[in-house]
N, C-alpha and C positions, 0 to 999 in steps of 0.2 A: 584190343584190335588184333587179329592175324595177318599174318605175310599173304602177299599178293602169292598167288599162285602163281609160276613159271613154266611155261610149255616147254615140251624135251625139245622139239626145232629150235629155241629162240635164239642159242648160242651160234648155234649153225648159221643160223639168217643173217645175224650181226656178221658174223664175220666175211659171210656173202659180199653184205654191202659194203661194208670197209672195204676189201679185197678189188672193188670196181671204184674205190674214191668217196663215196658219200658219208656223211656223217652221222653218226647214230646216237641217239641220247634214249636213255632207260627211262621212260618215266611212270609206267607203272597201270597210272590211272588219266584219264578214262581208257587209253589205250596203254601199250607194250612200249612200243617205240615210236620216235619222231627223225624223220630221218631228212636229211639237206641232199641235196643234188642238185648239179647244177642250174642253180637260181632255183630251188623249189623246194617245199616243206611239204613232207609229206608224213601223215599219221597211220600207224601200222597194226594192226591189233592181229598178236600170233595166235593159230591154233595147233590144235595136232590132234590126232586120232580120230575114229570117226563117230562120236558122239561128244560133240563138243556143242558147249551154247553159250550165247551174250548174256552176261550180265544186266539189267536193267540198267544201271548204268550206261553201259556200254550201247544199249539198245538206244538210250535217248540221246548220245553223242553221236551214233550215224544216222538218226533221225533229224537232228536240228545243225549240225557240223557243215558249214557251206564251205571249206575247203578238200582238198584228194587228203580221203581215209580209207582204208583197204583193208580185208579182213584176209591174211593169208594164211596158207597151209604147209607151205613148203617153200624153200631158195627159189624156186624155177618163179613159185607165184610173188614173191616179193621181189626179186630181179624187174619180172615182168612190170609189175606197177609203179617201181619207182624212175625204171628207164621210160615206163610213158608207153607202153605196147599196148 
């Protein structure tokens, strides 16, 4: 088995949301992050660059996923989705 891949944003972003109070857990798979804010669980799957693509995996977690999952690219875009803009 290989190591998940880690996008160069993802350290950046974690510490975004920390920095505004939320809670961030690494989990890897089917997404990056799970992140708490207040009263909400929110699932994050980081990108970067601009040829990046979902996983099959990852395709059929936002495909059947009926909570907020957001595929972000940058701070601004995972600010944005977990304060709820």
């Amino acid at each position: 088995m290989r190591a998940l891949k880690v996008d160069a944003n993802q350290k950046e972003i974690i510490a975004a949301l920390r920095k505004i109070g939320a809670s961030v857990y690494v989990i890897g798979l089917p997404v990056d992050l799970l992140v708490g804010y207040k009263g909400r669980s929110i699932a994050l799957e980081c990108k970067s660059g601009e040829h990046w693509r979902l996983t099959d995996v990852q395709k059929r977690f936002f495909a059947d996923f009926e909570g907020e999952a957001y595929i972000v690219d940058s701070v601004e875009a995972a600010l944005k989705a977990v304060r709820g803009l």
